[in-house]
Structures are given as structure tokens and as C-alpha cells.
C-alpha positions in Angstrom: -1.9 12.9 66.9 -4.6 15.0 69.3 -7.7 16.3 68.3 -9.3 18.8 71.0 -13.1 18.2 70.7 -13.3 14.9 72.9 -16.7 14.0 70.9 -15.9 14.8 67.8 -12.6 12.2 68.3 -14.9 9.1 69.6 -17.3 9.5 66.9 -14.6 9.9 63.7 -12.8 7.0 65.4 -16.2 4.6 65.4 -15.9 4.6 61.2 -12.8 4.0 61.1 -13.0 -0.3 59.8 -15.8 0.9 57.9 -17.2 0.8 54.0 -17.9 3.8 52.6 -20.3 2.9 48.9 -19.1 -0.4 49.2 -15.8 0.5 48.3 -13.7 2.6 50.0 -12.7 1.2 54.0 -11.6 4.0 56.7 -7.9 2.5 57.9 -7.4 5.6 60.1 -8.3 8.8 61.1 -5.2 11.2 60.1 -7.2 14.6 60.6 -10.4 16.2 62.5 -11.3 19.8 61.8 -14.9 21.7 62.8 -16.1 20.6 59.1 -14.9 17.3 58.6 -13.0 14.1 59.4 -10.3 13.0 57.2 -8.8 9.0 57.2 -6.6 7.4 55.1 -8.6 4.6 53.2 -8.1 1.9 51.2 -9.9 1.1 47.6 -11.1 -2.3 47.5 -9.3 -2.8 44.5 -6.0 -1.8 46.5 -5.6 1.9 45.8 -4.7 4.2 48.7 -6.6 7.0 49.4 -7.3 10.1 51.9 -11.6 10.3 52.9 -12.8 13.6 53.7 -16.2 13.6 55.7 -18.5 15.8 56.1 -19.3 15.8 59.9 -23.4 14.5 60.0 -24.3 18.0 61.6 -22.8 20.3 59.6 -24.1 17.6 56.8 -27.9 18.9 57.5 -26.9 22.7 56.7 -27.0 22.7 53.1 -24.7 26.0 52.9 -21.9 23.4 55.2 -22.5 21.2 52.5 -21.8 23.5 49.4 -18.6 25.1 50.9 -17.8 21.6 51.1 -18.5 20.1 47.9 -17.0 23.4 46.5 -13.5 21.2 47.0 -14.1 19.1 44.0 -15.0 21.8 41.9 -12.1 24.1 42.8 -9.6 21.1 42.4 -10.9 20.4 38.9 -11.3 24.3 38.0 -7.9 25.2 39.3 -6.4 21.7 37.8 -2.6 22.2 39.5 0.3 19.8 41.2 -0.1 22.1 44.2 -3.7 21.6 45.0 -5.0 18.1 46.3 -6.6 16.3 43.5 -10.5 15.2 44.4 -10.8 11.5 42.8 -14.8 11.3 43.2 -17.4 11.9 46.0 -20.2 10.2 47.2 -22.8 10.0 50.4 -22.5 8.0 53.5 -25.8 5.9 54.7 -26.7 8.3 57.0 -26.3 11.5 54.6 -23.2 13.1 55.2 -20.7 13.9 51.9 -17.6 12.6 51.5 -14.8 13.2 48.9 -12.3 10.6 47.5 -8.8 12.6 47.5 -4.9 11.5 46.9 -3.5 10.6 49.8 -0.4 13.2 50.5 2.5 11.8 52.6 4.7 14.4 54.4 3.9 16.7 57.1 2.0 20.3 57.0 4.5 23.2 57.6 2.6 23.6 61.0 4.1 20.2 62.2 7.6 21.5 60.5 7.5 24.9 62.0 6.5 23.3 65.6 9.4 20.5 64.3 11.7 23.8 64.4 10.9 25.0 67.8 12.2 28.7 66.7 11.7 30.8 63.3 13.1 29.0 60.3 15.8 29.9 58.3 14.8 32.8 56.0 16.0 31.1 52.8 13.6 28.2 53.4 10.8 30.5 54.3 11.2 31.6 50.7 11.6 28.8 49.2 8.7 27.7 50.4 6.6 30.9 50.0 8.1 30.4 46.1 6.0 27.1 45.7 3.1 28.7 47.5 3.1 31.3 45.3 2.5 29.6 41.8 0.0 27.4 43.2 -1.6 30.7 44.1 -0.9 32.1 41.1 -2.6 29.3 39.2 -5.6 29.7 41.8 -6.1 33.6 41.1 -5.9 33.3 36.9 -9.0 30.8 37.8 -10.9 33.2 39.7 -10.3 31.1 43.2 -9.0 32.9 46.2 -8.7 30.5 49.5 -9.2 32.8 52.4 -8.0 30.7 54.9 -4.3 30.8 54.0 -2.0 29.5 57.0 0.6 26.7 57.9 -1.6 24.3 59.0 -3.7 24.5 55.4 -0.1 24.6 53.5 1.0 20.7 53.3 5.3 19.8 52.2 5.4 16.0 50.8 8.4 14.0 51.2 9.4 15.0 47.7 9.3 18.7 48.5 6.5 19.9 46.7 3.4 21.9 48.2 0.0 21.2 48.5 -2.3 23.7 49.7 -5.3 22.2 51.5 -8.7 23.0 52.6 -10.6 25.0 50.0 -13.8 25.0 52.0 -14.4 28.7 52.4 -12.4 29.8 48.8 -14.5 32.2 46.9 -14.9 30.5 43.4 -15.9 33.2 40.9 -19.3 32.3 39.3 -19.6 32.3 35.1 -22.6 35.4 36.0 -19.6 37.7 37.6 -21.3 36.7 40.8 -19.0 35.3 43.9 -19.6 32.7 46.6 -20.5 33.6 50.2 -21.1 37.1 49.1 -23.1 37.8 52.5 -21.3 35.9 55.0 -19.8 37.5 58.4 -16.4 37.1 58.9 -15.0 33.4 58.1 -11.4 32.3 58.5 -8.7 32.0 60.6 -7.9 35.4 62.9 -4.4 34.9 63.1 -4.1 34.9 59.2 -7.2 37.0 58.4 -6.6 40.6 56.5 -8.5 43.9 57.3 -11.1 43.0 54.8 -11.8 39.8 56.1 -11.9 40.8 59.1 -14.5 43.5 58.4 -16.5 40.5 56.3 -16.1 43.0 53.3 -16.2 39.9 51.1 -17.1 42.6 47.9 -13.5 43.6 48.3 -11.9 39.8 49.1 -9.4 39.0 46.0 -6.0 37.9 45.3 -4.4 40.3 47.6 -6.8 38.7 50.6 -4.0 35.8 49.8 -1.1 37.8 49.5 -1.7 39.4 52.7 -2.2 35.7 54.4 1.1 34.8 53.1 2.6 37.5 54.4 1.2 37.5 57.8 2.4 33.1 57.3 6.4 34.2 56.5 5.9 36.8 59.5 5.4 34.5 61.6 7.7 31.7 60.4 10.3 34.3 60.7 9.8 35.7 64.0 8.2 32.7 65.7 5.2 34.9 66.3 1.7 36.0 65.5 1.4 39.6 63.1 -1.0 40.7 66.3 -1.8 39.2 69.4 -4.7 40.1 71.8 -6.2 38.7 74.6 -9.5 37.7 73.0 -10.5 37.9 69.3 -13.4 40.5 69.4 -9.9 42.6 70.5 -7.7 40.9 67.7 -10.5 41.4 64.8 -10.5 45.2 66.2 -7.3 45.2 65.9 -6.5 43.8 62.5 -9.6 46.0 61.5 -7.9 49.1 62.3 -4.2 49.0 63.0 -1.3 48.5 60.4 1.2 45.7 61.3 4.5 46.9 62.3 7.5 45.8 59.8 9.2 42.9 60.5 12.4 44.8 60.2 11.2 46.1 64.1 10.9 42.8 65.4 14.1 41.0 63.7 16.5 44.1 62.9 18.9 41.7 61.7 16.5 40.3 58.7 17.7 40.9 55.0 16.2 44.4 53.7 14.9 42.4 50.6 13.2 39.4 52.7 11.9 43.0 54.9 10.5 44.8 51.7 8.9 41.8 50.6 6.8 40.7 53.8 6.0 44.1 54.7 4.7 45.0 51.4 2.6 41.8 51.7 1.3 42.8 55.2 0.1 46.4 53.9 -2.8 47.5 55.5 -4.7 49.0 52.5 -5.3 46.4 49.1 -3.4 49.0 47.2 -0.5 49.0 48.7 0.2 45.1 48.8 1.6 43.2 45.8 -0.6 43.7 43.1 -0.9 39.7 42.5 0.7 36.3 43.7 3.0 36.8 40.0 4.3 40.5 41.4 5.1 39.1 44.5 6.8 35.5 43.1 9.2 37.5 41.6 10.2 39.8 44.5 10.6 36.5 46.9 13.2 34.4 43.8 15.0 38.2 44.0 14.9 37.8 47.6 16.4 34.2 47.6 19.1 35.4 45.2 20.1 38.1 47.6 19.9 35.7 51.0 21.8 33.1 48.7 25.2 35.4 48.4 24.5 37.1 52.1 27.3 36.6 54.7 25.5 34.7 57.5 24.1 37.2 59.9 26.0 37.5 63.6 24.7 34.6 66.5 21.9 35.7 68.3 22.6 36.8 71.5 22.6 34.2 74.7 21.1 36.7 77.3 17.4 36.0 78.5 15.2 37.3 76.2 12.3 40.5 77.4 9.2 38.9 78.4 6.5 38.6 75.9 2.8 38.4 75.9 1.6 34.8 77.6 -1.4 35.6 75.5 -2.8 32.6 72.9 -4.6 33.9 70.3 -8.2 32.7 70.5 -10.2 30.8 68.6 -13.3 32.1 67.2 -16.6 30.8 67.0 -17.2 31.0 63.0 -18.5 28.2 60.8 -15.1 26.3 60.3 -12.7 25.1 62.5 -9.8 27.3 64.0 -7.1 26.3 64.7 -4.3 28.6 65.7 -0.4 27.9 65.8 1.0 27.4 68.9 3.9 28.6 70.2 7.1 27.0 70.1 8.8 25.6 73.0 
């Protein structure tokens, strides 16, 4: 495993042989984001579990430490298979929050995408986007929408389900009719971040926010590319804030009209247009599968070199959570 931010590496990597409460000892660190540090740890009664820290300097910002806590209470709110149960929480010594979560063995479908090294298959791109989509389901009836939708935050266990990780920025509906992080500028991933996100019109952030992160996820499992690329990301938020994305049909004119009709529905620029809810659009994808199920296989791809395309990585931002953006295959 590599983690980027050198500092950040040495300093989750000093807890680990540690006692959190007395109870709960770091075995290993497994993740490292811009919020927190996750290890596997082991109960001292012999119970396996995953840590999720709070980094000590995001732990003094007590907004950080609200979006992070939000976790438990969208886990228990939302109370589904697909979301990461939160066992308990508690404070470190030197103040930082930490959550007691299940410990989920498998891979995300970032690792099984790069795994691939090319688009996947179309019928496992819906099959997955199937699970995703009753976990989101479930999420929406709650009043949670994630807003950071994206293969790395999308986690397949060894017995094929799906978890979908990292609620930290998820607007949780308040019992007032009020939402969280109402007034915030633009937080989320670029890559996987809709018109309205991008514009930090969180007013009109709802379950079609989601829908259009999906989509813009089964694009690029598909096509083994981003929706938009741009050579920085004040230039990819201008995009996204003003230019449709073009179908997926353009890009891979061999893709089954119904897998076609249901990403670029998905990927509509205007709310309206999209799938109406994560239900709506469950139902177009098991069509979809039926349809890809009785397909005849679609002719080899041709062997001739390939047109050049962009070099260009899609940047990272500098907004308050870590971003981390797919890279390309091989």
C-alpha cells in the first residue's frame, strides 16, 4: 500500500502497537485519507476491528470533527448491509475522535478497476451499480445523500456484497427541514462531482447529486476514462459547471443502447433530466442486465494503435477532504 503525504504516513504509522481507551490496539494502518487514518485493530477481548482516526489537526476544527462524527449517526440512521456499521467511538489522549467500525475484507472497486487494467465488462458494471443502487436507495428514503460518490468510496467484500464508505461530507437532513453544510464551498471529489456541486449550490444537492456520481462512476468503468478531463481543476470545475457530458455511446459506439440510455440519463446535465431517484434508475440498470444477459457478444476490438489521448491527470483540489483521483490504467 502507498500513501502520498510522506508526514502524514510516519505519523499514522507511530500508533500503530498502540491502545486506544484501553481497549482497542492499532495492528496496522490499512488506509490514510486528508481526514483520517484507518487500522485494523484488535479488541482486547479478541474481536477484530477497523479504527478510523481523526487526524489531531483537523481534530481542533470542530466543523472536521462534526462531518466526522456525522459517520456514526448516518450508519445508525440509514441502518443497511451496504453501509459500514459504526460499533462505538471514543477520544484519543491527545483529543482526536475515533470510531470503532467492522472490519470489511475485500478490495474497493478502485483496486478492482486498476486490478482490470482496461474498462470492465459492462454486465459487471451493472451488477455492481445494482448493489450500489439499493444501498443508495435506502440512504435517500433516510434523508442522506453522500456527495462523494466514486470507486475508491465503493468497497466489494470477498462475499460480493457492497459497502459504500466514507460518509464524511453526506448531507444528513435535520428533524427542523434544515441540512448539513448548507454554506460550504464546493466539497468532493472533481472527477465525480455534478454541476451543482460544483457550483457549491448545496440548496439544490439531493438524491440525483448521487445518481449523477454513479453515472459519471459506470462512465468511467466503462470507458477506462474520466466524464471530463482538464488540465487543472479551476478548468475541470468550469467545465463540469457549464458543459454537458457527451454520451457514452460517442466514446464506445459498440456499448448496448440500454447500458447507453441508462448512463447518459444519469450523466444529464440539468437535475430534471436525470433519474428521478436511485429506485427509477435500479430498475432501468436490472432491465439493462436482462438485455446484456441475452446480447451476442459484441465484435473484438480492433488491434491497431489506438489515437492519442490527453496525458492530462485530473488534479486534485485543495478542499477540506482528501482527493483522491483514479489513475489511469496501464
Amino acid at each position: 500500500m502507498s500513501f502520498e503525504n510522506g508526514t502524514h504516513v510516519q505519523r499514522a504509522q507511530a500508533r500503530v502497537g498502540t491502545v486506544l481507551s484501553g481497549a482497542w490496539r492499532l495492528d496496522a494502518l490499512v488506509g490514510l485519507g486528508g481526514m483520517a487514518a484507518v487500522y485494523a485493530a484488535t479488541h482486547r477481548g479478541g474481536a477484530r476491528v477497523a479504527i478510523k482516526l481523526l487526524h489531531p489537526e483537523r481534530a481542533k476544527d470542530k466543523g472536521d470533527r462534526a462531518r466526522f462524527l456525522r459517520e456514526k449517526a448516518i450508519a445508525n440512521t440509514v441502518d443497511h448491509p451496504g453501509i459500514a456499521a459504526v460499533l462505538a467511538d471514543g477520544v484519543t489522549e491527545d483529543g482526536a475522535p475515533f470510531l470503532v467500525m467492522e472490519l470489511l475484507e475485500g478490495e474497493t472497486l478502485l483496486q478492482r478497476w486498476k486490478a482490470q487494467r482496461g474498462p470492465l465488462p459492462p454486465a459487471e458494471v451493472l451488477s455492481l451499480s445494482e448493489r450500489i443502487l439499493d444501498v443508495l436507495a435506502a440512504a435517500h428514503e433516510k434523508g442522506v445523500v453522500h456527495r462523494d460518490l466514486k470507486p475508491d468510496n465503493i468497497f466489494l467484500t470477498r462475499d460480493r456484497g457492497v459497502k459504500l464508505l466514507d460518509f464524511g461530507i453526506a448531507r444528513l437532513r435535520l428533524p427542523s427541514g434544515q441540512t448539513s453544510l448548507s454554506g460550504l464551498r464546493a466539497m468532493g471529489t472533481p472527477a465525480y462531482m455534478p454541476p451543482e456541486q460544483a457550483r457549491a449550490r448545496w440548496d439544490l444537492v439531493d438524491a440525483r447529486t448521487d445518481i449523477w456520481a454513479l453515472g459519471a462512476t459506470m462512465f468511467s468503468l466503462l470507458t477506462n476514462r474520466y466524464v471530463q478531463e482538464a488540465p487543472t481543476v479551476n478548468e475541470l470545475f468550469f467545465l463540469r459547471m457549464t458543459c454537458p457530458i457527451a454520451s457514452l455511446a460517442r466514446i464506445e459506439p459498440s456499448m448496448h443502447p440500454a447500458v447507453v440510455r441508462v448512463v447518459d440519463r444519469a450523466l444529464e446535465f440539468a437535475q430534471a433530466d436525470r433519474w428521478p431517484d436511485a429506485r427509477s434508475m435500479l430498475a432501468a440498470v436490472r432491465e439493462a442486465l436482462a438485455q446484456v444477459a441475452i446480447a451476442p457478444p459484441p465484435p473484438p476490438r480492433s488491434t491497431a494503435t489506438p489515437p492519442p489521448r490527453s496525458t492530462a491527470t485530473p488534479p486534485r483540489a485543495t478542499i477540506p477532504r482528501a482527493i483522491s483521483t483514479i489513475p489511469r490504467a496501464p
